[in-house]
py3Dmol code that shows the C-alpha trace and the ligand (Angstrom):
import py3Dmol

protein = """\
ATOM      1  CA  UNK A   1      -8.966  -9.284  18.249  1.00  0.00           C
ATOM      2  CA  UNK A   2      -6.271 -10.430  19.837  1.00  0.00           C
ATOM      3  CA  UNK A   3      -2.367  -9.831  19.711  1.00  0.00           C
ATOM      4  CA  UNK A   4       0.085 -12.024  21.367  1.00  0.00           C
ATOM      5  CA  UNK A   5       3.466 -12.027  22.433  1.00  0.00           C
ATOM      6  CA  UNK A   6       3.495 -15.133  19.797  1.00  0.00           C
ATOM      7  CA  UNK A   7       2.181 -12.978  17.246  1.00  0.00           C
ATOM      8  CA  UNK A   8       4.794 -10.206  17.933  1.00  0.00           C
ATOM      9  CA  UNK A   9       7.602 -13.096  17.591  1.00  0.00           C
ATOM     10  CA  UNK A  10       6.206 -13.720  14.584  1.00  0.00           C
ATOM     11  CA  UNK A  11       6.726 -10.171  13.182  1.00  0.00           C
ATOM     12  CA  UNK A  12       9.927 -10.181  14.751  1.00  0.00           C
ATOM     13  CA  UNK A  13      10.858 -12.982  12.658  1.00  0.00           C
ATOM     14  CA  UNK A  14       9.512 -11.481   9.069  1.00  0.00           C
ATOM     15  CA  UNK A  15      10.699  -8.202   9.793  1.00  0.00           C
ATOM     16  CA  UNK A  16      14.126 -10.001   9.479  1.00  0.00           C
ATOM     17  CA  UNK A  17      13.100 -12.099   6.740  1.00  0.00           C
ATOM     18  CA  UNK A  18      12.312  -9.024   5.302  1.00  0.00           C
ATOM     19  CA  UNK A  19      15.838  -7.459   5.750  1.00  0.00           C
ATOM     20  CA  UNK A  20      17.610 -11.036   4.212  1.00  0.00           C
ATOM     21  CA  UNK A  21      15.588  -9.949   1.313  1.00  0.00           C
ATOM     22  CA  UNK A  22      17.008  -6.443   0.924  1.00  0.00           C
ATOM     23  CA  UNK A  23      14.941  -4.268   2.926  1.00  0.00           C
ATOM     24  CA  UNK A  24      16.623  -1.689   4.657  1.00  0.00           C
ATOM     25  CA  UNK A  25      14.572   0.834   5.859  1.00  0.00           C
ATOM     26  CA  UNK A  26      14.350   0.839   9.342  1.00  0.00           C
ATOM     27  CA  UNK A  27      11.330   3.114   9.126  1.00  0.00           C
ATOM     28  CA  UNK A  28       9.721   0.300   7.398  1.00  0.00           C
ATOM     29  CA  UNK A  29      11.243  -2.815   9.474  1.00  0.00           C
ATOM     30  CA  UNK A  30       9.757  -1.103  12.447  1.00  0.00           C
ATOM     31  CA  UNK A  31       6.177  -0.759  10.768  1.00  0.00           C
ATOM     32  CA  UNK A  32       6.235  -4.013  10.138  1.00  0.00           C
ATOM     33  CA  UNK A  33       6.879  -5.200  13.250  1.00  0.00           C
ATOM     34  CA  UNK A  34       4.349  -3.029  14.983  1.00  0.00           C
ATOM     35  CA  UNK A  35       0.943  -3.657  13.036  1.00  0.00           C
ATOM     36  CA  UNK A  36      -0.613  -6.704  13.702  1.00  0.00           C
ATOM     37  CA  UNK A  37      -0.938  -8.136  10.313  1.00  0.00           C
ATOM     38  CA  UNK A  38      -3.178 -11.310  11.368  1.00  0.00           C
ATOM     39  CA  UNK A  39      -5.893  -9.347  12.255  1.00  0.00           C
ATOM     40  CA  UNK A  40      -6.238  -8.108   8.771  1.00  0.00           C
ATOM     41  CA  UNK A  41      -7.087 -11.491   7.312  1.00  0.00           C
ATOM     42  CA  UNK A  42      -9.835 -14.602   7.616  1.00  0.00           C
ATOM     43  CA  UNK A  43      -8.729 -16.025  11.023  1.00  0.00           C
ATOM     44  CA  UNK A  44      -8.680 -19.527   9.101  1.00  0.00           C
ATOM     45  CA  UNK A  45      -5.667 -18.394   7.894  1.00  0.00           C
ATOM     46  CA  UNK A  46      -4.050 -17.641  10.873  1.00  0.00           C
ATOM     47  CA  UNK A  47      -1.202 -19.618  11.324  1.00  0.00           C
ATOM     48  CA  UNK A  48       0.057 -18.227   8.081  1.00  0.00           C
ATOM     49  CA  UNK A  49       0.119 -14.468   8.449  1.00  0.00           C
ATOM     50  CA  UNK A  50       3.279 -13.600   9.210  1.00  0.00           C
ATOM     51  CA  UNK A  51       5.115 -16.217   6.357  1.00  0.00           C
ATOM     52  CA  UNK A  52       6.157 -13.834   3.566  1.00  0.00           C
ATOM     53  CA  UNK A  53       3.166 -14.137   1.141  1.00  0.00           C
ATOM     54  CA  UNK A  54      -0.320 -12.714  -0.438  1.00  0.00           C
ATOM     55  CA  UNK A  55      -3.780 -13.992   0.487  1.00  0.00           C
ATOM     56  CA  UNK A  56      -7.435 -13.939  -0.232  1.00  0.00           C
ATOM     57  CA  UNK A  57      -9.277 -11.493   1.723  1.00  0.00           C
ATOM     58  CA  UNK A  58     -13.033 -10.279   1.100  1.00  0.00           C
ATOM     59  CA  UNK A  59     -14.607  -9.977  -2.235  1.00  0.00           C
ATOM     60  CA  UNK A  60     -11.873 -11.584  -4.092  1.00  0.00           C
ATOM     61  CA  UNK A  61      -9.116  -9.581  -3.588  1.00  0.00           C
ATOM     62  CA  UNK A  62      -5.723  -9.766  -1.884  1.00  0.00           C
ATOM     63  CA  UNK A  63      -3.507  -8.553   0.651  1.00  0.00           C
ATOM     64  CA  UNK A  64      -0.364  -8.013  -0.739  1.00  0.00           C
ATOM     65  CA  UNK A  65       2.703  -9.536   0.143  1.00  0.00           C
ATOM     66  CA  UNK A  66       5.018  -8.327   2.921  1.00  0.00           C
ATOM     67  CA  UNK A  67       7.972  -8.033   0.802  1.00  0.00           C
ATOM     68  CA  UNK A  68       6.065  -6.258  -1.299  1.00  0.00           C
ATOM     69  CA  UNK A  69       4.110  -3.873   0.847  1.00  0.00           C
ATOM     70  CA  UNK A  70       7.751  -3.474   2.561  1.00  0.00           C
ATOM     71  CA  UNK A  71       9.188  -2.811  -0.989  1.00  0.00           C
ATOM     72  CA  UNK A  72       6.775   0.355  -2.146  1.00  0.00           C
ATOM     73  CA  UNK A  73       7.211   1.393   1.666  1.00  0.00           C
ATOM     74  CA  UNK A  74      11.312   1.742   1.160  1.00  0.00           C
ATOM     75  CA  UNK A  75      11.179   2.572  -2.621  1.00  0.00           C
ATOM     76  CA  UNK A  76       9.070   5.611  -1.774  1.00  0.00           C
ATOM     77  CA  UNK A  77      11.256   6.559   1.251  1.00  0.00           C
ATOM     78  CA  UNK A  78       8.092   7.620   3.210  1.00  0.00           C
ATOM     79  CA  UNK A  79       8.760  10.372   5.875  1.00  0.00           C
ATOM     80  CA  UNK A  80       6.643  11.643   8.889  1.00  0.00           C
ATOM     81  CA  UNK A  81       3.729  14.335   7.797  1.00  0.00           C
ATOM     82  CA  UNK A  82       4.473  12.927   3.745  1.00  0.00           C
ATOM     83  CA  UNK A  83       1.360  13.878   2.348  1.00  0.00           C
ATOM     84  CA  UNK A  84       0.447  10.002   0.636  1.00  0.00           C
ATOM     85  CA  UNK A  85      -2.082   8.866  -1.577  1.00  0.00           C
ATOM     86  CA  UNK A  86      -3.163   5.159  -2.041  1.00  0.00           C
ATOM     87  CA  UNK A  87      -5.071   3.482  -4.904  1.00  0.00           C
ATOM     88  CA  UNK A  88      -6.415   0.318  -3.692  1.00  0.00           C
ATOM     89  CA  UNK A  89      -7.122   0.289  -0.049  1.00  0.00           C
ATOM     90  CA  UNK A  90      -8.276  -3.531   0.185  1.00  0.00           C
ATOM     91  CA  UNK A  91      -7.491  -5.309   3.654  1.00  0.00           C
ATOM     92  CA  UNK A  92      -6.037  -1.724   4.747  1.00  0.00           C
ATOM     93  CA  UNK A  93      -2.135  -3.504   6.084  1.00  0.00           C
ATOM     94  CA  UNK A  94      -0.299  -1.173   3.070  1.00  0.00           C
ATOM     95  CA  UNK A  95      -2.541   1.519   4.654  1.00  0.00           C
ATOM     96  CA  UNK A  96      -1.860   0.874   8.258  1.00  0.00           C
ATOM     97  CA  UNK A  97       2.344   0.444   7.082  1.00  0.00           C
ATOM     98  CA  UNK A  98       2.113   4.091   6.172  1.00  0.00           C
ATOM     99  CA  UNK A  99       0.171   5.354   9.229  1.00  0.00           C
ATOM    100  CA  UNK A 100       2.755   3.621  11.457  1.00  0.00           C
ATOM    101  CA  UNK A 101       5.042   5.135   9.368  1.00  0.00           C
ATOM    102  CA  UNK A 102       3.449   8.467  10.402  1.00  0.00           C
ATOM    103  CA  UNK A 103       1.939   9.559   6.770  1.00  0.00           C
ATOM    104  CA  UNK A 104      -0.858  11.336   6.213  1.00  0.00           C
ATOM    105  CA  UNK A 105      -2.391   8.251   4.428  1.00  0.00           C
ATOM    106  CA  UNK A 106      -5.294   9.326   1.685  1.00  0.00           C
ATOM    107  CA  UNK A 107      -6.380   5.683   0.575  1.00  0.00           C
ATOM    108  CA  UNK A 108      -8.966   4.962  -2.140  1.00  0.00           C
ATOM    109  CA  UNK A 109     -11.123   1.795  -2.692  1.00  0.00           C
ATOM    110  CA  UNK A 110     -13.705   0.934  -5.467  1.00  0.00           C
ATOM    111  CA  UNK A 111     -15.322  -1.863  -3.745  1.00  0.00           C
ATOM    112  CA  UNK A 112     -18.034  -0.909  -1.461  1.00  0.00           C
ATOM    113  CA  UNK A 113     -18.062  -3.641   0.378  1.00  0.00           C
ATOM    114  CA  UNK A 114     -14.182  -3.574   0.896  1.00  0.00           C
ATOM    115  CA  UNK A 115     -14.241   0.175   1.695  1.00  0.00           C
ATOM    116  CA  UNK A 116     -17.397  -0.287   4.546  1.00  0.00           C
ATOM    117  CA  UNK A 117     -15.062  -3.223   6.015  1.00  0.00           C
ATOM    118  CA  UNK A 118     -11.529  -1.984   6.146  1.00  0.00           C
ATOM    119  CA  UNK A 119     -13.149   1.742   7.292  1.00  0.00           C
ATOM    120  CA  UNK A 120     -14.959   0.449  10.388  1.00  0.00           C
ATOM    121  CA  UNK A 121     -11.483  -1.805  11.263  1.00  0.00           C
ATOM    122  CA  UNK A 122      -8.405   0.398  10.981  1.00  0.00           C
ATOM    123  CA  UNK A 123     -10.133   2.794  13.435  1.00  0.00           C
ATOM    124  CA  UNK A 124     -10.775  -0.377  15.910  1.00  0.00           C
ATOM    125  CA  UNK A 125      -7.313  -1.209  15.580  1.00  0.00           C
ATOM    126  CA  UNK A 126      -5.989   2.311  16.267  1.00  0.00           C
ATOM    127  CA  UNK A 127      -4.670   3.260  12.759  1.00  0.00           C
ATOM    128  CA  UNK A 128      -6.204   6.795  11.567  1.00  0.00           C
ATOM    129  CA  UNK A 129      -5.327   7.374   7.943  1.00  0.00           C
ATOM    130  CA  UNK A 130      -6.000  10.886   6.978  1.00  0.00           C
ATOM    131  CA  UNK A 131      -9.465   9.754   4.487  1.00  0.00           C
ATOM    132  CA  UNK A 132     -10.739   6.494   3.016  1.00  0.00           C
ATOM    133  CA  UNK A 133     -12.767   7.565   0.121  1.00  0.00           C
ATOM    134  CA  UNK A 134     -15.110   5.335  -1.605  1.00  0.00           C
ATOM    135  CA  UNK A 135     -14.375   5.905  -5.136  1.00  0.00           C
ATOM    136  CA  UNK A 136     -12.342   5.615  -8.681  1.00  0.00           C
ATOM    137  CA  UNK A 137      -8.330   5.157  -8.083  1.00  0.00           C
ATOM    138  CA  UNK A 138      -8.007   6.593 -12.028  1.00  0.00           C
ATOM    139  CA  UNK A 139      -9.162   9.941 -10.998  1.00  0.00           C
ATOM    140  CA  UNK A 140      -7.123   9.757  -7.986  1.00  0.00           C
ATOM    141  CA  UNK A 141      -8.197  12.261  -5.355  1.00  0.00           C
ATOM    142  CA  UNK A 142      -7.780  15.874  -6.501  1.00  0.00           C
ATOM    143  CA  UNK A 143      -9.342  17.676  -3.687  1.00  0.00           C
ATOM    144  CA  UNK A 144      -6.110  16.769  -1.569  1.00  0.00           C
ATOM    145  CA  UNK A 145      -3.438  17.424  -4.352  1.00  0.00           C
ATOM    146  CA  UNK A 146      -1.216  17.609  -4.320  1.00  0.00           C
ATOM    147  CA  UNK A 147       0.954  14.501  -2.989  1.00  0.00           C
ATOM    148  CA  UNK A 148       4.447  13.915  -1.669  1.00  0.00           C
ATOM    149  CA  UNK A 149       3.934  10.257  -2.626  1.00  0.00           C
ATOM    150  CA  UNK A 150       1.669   8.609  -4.776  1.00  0.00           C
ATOM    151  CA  UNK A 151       1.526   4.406  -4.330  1.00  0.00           C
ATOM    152  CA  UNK A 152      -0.946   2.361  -6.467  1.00  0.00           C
ATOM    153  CA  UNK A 153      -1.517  -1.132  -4.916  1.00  0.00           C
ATOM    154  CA  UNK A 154      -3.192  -2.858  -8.310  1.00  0.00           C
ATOM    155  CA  UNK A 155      -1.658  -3.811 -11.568  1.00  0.00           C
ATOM    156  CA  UNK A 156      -2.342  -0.771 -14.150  1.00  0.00           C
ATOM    157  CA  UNK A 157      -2.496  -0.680 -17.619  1.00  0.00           C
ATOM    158  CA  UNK A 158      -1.208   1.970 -18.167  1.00  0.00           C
ATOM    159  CA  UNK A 159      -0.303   5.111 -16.104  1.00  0.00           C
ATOM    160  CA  UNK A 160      -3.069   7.589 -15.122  1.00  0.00           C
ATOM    161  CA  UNK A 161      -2.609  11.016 -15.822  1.00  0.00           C
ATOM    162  CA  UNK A 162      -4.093  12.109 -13.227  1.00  0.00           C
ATOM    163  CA  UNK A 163      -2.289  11.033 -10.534  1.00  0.00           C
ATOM    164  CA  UNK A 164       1.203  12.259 -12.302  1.00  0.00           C
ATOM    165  CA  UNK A 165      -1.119  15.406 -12.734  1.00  0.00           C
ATOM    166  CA  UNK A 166      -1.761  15.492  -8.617  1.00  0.00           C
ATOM    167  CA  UNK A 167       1.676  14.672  -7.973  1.00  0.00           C
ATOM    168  CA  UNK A 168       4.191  17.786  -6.347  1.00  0.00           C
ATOM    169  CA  UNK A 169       7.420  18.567  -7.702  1.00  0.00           C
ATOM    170  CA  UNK A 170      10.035  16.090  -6.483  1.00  0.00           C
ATOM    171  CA  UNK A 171       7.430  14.276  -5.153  1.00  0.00           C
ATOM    172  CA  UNK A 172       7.299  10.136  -6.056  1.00  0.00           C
ATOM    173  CA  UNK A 173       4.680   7.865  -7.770  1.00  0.00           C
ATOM    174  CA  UNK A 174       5.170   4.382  -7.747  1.00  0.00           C
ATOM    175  CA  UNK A 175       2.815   1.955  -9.921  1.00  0.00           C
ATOM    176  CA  UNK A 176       3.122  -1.494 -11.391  1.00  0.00           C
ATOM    177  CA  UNK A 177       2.350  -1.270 -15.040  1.00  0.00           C
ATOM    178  CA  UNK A 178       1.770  -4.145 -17.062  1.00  0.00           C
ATOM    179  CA  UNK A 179      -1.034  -7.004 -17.731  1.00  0.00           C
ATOM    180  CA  UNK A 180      -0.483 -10.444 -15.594  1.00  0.00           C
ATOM    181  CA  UNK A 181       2.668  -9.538 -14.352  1.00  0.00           C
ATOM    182  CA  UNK A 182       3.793  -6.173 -14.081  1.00  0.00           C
ATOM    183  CA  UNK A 183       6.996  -3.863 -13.559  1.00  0.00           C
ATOM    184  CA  UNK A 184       7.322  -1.796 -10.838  1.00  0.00           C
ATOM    185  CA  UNK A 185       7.468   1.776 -12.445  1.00  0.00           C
ATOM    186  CA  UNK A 186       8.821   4.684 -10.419  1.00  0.00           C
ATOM    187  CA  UNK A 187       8.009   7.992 -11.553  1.00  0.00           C
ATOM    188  CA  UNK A 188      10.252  11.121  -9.963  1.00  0.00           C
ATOM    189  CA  UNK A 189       8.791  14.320 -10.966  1.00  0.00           C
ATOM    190  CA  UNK A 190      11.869  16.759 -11.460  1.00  0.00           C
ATOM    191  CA  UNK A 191       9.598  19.695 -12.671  1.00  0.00           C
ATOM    192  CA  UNK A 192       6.223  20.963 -13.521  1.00  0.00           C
ATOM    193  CA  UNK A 193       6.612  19.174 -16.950  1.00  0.00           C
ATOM    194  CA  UNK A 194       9.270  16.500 -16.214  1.00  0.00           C
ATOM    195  CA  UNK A 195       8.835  12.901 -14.835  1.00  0.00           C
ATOM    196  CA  UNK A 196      12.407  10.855 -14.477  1.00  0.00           C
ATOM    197  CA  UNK A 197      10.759   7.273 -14.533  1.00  0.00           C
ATOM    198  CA  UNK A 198      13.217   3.965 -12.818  1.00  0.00           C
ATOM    199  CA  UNK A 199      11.977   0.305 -13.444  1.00  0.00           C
ATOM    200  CA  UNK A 200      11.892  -1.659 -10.291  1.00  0.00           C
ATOM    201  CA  UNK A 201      11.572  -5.539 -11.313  1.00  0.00           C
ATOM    202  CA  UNK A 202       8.395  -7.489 -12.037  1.00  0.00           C
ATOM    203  CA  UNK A 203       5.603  -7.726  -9.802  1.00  0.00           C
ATOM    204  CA  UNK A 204       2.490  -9.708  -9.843  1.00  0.00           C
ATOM    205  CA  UNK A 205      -1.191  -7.738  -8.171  1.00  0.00           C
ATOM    206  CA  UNK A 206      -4.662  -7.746  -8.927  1.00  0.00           C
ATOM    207  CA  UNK A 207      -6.059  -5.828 -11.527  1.00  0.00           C
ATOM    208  CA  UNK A 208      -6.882  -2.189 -11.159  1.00  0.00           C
ATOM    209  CA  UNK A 209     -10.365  -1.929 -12.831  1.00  0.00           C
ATOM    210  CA  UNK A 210     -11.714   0.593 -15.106  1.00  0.00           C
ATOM    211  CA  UNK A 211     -15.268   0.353 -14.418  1.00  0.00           C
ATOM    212  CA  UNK A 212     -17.532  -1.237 -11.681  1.00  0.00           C
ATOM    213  CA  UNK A 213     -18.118  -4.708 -12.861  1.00  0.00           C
TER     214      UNK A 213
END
"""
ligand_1 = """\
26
SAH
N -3.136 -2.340 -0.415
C -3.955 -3.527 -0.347
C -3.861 -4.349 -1.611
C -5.222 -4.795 -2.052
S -5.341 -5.536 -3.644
C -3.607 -4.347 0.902
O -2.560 -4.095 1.522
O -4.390 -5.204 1.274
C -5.769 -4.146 -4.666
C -7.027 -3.386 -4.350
O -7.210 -2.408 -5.369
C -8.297 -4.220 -4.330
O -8.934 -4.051 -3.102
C -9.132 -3.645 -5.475
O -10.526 -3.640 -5.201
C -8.595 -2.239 -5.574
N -8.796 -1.584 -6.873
C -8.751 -2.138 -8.118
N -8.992 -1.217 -9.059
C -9.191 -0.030 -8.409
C -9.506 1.297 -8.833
N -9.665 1.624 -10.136
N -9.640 2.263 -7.887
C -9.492 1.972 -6.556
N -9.210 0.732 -6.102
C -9.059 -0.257 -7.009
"""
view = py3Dmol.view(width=600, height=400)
view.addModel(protein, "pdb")
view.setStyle({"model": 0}, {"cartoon": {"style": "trace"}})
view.addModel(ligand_1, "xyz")
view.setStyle({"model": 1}, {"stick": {}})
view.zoomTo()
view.show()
């Protein structure tokens, strides 16, 4: 587990990539320069960490995109002590953004085997998120409602009511709805009964699953 003063040129370099590409935060550009995203995938991919794209990691899932991961990070204008909660914990780099971010990160994974993995790591690595629960993103995580932010990291079919339901007022959910590709869907919720919902551009993730396959 190593990280270089190669490696941290590296980030240097998409961090600015990033900002070409319309990312602004500064919050965010310094997250991504700080966690050391190569140590979050198969070291035979390497060499290809830091270029701006998605890869394989265990049990056939991904690690999103840095422009992506980047994206949610600025669209839901994450502050220090934001109370956040994550559907689709995965490799854990979206997870680690919002830690270095300093959010209280809630992050929830239905594969076991990814949940075990990315559990025992982010603590080696020195990222604490708040909780990562083993469990069912649709049902969100109700014992911790409600959330500043809400960020699902998987392609839904639809949006779950129950994570609008464990949402706070004028607090921010931000999903990508759709089948292959999706749109980015931000929901803004203005009152106890009101959502004010912005379309973000199209997006492609993995599935988030209904059931355990
Ligand atoms: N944030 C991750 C992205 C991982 S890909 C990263 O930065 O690496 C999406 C993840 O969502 C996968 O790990 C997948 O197993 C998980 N997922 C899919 N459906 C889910 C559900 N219903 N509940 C929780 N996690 C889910």
């Amino acid at each position: 587990m190593r990280d270089t003063s190669k490696h941290q040129g590296l980030r240097n370099q998409l961090a600015k990539s990033l900002k070409n590409k319309g990312i602004s935060d500064q919050k965010v550009l310094d997250a991504i320069r700080k966690v050391p995203r190569h140590l979050f995938i198969d070291s035979s991919f390497e060499d290809h960490t830091y270029r701006d794209k998605a890869f394989p990691i265990a049990a056939g899932q991904t690690i999103s995109q840095p422009y992506t991961v980047a994206f949610q990070s600025q669209v839901l204008r994450i502050r220090q002590g934001d109370k956040v909660l994550e559907i689709g914990t995965g490799s854990g780099y979206q997870t680690a953004v919002l830690v270095a971010m300093q959010a209280e990160v809630y992050s929830i994974e239905r594969q076991h085997e990814l949940f075990k993995k990315t559990s025992l790591f982010l603590p080696k690595i020195g990222y604490r998120p708040k909780k990562l629960i083993f469990g069912d993103g649709y049902k969100g995580f109700p014992e911790k409602a409600p959330f500043d932010k809400v960020i699902v990291t998987a392609g839904a079919p639809y949006i779950p009511k129950a994570l609008m339901a464990q949402l706070k007022v004028g607090g921010k959910l931000l999903i990508p709805v759709g089948g292959l590709t999706q749109t980015m869907t931000l929901l803004i919720r203005t009152s106890p009964k009101k959502f004010e919902k912005h379309e973000l551009g199209d997006f492609t993730f993995v599935p988030m699953l209904q059931k355990k396959n």
